[in-house]
C-alpha positions as CSV (number, residue, x, y, z in Angstrom):
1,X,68.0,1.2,46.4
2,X,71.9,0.9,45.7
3,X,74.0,-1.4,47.5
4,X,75.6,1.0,49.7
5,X,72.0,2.4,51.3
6,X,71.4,-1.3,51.7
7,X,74.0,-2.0,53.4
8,X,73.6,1.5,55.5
9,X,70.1,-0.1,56.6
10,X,71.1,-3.2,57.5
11,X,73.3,-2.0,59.8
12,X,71.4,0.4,61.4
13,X,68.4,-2.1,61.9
14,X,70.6,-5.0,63.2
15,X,72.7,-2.4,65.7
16,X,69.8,-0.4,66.9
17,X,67.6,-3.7,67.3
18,X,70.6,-5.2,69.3
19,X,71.1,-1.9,71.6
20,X,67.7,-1.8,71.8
21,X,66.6,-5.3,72.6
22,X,70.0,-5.5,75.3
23,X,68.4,-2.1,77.0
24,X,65.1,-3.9,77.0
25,X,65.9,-7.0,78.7
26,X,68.5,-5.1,81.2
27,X,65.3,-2.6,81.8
28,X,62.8,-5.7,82.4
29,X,65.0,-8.1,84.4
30,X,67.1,-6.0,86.8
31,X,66.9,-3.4,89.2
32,X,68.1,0.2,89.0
33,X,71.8,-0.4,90.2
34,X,71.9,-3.9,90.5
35,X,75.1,-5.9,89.2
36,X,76.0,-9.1,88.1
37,X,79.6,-10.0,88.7
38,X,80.4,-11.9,84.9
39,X,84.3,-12.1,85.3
40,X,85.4,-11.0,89.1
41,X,87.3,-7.8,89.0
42,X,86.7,-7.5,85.4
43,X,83.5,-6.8,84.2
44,X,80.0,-6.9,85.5
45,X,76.6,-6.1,84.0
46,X,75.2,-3.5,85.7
47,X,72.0,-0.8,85.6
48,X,72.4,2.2,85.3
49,X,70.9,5.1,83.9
50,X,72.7,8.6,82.7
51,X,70.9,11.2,82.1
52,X,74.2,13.0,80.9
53,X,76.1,12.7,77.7
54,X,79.1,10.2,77.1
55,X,80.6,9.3,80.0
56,X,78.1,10.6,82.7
57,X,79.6,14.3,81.6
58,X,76.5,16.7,82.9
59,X,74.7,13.8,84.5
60,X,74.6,16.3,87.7
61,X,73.7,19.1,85.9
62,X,69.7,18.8,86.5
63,X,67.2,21.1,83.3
64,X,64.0,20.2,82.2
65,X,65.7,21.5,79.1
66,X,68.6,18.7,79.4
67,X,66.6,16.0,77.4
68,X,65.8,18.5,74.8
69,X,69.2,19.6,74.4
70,X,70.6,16.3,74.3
71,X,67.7,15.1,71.8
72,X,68.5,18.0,69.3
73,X,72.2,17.3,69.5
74,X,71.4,13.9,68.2
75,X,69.2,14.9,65.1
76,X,71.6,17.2,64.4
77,X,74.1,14.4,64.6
78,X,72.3,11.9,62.6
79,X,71.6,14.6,59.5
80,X,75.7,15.5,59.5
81,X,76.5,11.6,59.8
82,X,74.0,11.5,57.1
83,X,75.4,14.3,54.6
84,X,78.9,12.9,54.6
85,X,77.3,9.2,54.1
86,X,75.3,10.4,50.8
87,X,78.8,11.9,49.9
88,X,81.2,9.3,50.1
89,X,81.6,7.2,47.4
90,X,80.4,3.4,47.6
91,X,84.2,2.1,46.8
92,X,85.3,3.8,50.4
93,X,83.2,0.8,52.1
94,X,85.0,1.3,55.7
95,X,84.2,5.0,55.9
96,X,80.7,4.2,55.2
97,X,80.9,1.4,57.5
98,X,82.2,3.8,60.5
99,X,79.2,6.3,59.3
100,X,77.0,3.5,59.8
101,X,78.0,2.2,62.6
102,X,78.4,5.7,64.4
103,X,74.5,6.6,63.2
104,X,73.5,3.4,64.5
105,X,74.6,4.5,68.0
106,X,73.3,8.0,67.8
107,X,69.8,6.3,67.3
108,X,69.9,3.9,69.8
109,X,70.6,6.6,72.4
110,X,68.0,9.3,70.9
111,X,65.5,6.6,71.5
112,X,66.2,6.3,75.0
113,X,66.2,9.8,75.4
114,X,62.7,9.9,73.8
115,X,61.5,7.6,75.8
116,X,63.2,7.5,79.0
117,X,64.5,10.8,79.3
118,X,68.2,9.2,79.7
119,X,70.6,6.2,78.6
120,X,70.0,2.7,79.9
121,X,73.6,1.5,80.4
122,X,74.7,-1.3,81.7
123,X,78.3,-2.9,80.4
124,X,80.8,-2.3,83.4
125,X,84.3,-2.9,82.6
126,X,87.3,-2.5,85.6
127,X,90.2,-4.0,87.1
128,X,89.7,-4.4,90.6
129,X,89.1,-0.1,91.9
130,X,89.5,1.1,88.5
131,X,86.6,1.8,86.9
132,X,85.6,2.6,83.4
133,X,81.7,4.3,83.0
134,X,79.3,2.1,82.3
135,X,78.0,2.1,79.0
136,X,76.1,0.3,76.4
137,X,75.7,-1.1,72.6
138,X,75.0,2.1,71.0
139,X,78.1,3.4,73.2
140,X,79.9,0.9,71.2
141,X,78.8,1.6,68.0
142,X,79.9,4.8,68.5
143,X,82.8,4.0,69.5
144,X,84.2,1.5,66.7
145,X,82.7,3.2,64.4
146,X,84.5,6.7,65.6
147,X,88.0,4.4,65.6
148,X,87.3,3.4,62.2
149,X,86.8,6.0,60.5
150,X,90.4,7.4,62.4
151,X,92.1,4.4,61.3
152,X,90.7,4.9,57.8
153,X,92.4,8.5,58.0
154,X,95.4,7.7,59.1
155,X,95.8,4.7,56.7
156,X,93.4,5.6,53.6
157,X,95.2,2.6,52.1
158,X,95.2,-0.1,54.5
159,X,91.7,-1.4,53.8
160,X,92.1,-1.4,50.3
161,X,95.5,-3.1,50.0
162,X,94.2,-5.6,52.4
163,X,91.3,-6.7,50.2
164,X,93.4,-6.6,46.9
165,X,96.0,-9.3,48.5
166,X,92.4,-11.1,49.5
167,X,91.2,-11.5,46.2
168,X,94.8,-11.9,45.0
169,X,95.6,-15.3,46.8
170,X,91.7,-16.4,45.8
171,X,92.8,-16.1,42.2
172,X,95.9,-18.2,42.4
């Protein structure tokens, strides 16, 4: 297995344990809807579950085919996500970092929606009434992986230059 699979499977492994073990312990130790205040008018950890995509977007919306939609959406996810990984070459290590990290979140969600029908989330950021969703490690994943890749984009060199000037002041 080459380096860049490798690395690809340790990250899914150590990101989908962590979502998964976090949703877990949430799930085992806390009520549906319970919060605990961690920094007053800041952030709280608190249960929830969505049964809607990102954001709570169609979490109203209530079809036995909702799960299934949302299930298939994900596979079909993960196989893109997968496509372009097998494609980029192993020298364009943030890209495939971003891939990983962005699968990684796609499977820790899929497995909730396997098992629960919906997303344990639970990470409740806001400053005092203003709210952001709740959401969760896979969320995250998602989410740095998604910026990323965009930063990679918009500065293809950045990375690269960075590391150079790294191994640059090692050698001197």
């Amino acid at each position: 297995m080459s380096k860049k699979y490798k690395t690809l499977l340790l990250i899914i492994v150590g990101m989908v344990f962590l979502d998964q073990a976090t949703k877990l312990y949430i799930d085992s130790n806390m009520e549906l809807h319970q919060s605990i205040q961690v920094i007053k008018n800041f952030f709280q950890i608190t249960y929830i579950r969505n049964s809607g995509a990102a954001f709570g977007i169609l979490s109203g919306f209530k079809s036995p085919w909702l799960t299934l939609f949302f299930v298939l959406i994900s596979v079909v996810a993960i196989g893109i996500i997968m496509f372009y990984y097998h494609k980029t070459p192993e020298n364009q290590r943030l890209t495939l970092v971003s891939f990983a990290l962005i699968m990684s979140g796609a499977i820790g969600n899929f497995i909730d929606r396997v098992f629960y029908g919906e997303v344990i989330d639970f990470l409740y950021f806001h400053w005092y009434q203003h709210y952001w969703p709740a959401f969760n490690v896979a969320d995250s994943c998602i989410t740095i992986g998604v910026s990323l890749l965009l930063w990679d984009m918009v500065f293809p060199k950045a990375f690269l230059k960075t590391r150079d000037n790294l191994n640059l002041s090692r050698e001197k």
